[in-house]
Backbone as CSV, one residue per row, in Angstrom:
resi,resn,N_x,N_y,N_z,CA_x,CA_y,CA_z,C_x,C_y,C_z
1,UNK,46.884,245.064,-2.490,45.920,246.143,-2.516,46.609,247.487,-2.267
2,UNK,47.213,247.673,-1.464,48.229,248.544,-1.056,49.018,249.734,-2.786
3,UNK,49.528,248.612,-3.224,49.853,249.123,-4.639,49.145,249.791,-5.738
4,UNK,48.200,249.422,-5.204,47.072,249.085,-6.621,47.022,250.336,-7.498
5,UNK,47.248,251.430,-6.786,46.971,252.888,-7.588,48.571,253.193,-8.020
6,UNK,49.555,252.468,-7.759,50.876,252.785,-8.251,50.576,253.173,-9.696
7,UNK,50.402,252.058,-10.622,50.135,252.183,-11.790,49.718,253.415,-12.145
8,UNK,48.541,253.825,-11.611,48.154,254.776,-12.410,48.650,256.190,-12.251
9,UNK,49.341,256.258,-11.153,50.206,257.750,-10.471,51.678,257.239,-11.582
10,UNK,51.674,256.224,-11.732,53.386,256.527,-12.683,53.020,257.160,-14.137
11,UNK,51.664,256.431,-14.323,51.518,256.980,-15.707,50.646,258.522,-15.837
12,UNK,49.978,258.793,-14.447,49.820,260.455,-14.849,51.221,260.959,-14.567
13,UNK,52.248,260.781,-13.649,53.373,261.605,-13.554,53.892,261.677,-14.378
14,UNK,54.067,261.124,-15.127,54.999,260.643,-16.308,54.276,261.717,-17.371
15,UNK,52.867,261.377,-17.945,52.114,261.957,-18.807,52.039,263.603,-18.406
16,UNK,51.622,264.128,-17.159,51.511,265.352,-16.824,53.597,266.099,-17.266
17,UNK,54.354,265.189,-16.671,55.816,265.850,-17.117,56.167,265.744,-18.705
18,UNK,55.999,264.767,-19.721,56.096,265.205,-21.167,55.054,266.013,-21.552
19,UNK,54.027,265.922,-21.264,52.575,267.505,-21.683,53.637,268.340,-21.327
20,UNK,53.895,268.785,-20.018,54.227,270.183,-20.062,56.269,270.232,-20.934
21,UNK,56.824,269.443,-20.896,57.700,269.921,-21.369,57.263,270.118,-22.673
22,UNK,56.401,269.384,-23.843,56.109,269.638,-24.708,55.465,270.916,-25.029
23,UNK,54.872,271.138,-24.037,53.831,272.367,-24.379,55.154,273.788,-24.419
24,UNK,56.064,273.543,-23.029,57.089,274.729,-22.948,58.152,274.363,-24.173
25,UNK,58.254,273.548,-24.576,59.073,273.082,-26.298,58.291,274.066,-26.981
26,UNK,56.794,274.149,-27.619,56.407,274.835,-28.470,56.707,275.902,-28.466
27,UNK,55.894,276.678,-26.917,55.477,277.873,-26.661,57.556,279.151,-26.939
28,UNK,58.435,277.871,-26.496,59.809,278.724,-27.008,60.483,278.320,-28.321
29,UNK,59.872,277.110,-29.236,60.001,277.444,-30.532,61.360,276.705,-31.351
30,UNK,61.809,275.936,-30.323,62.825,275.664,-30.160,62.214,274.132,-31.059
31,UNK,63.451,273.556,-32.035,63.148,272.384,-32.734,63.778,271.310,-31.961
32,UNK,64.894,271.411,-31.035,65.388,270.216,-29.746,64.529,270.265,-28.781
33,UNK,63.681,268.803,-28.891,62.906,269.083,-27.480,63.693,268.899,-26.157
34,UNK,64.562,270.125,-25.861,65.371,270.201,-24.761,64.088,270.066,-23.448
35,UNK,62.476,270.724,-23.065,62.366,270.490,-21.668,61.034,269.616,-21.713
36,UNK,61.418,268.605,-22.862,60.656,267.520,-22.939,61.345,266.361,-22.295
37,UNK,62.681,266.370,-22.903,63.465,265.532,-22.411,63.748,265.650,-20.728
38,UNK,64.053,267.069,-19.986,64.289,267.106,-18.929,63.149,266.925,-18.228
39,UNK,61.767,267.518,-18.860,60.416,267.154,-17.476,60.222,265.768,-17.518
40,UNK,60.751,264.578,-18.460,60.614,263.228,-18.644,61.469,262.521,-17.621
41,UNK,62.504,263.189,-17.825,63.684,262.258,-16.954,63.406,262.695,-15.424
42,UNK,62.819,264.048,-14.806,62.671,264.782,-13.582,61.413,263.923,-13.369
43,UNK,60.489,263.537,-14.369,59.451,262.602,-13.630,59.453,261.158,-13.384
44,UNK,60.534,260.911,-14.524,61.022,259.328,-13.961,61.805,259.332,-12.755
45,UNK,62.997,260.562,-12.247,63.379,260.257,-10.946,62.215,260.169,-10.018
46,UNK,61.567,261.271,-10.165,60.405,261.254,-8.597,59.583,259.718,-8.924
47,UNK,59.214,259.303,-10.004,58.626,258.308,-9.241,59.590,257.123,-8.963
48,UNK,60.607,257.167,-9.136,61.949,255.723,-8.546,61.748,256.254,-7.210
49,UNK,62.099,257.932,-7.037,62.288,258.054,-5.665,60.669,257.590,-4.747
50,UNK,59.806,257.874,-5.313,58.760,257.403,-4.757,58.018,256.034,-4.315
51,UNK,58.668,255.022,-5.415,58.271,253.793,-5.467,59.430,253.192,-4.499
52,UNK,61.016,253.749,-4.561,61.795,253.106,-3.490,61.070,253.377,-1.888
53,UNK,60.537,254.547,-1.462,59.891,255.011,-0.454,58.637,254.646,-0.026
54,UNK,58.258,253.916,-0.981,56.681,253.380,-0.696,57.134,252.081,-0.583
55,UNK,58.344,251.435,-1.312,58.617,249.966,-0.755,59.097,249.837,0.059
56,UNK,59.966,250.537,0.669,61.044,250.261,1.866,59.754,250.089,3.304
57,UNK,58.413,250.658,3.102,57.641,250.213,4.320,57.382,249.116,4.571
């Protein structure tokens, strides 16, 4: 029970960090989605770092 909302916090973190790198991809016009790729990978660390920190209790 404890877990139960993991799921759904990985997949808004995840979803809220490619929206916005995508959205800042457009808005500078740029055809490499350079801060799609970085808000993706910056939201996969926080939630490792988060899920190691919520397991270690």
């Amino acid at each position: 029970m404890r877990y139960a909302g993991l799921a759904f916090q990985m997949m808004t973190t995840l979803g809220l960090g490619v929206f916005a790198g995508y959205k800042l991809d457009q808005k500078m016009g740029w055809r490499f989605p350079l801060f799609l790729i970085i808000f993706s990978l910056l939201a996969l660390a926080i939630l490792l770092w988060q899920i190691i920190k919520d397991t270690r209790r």
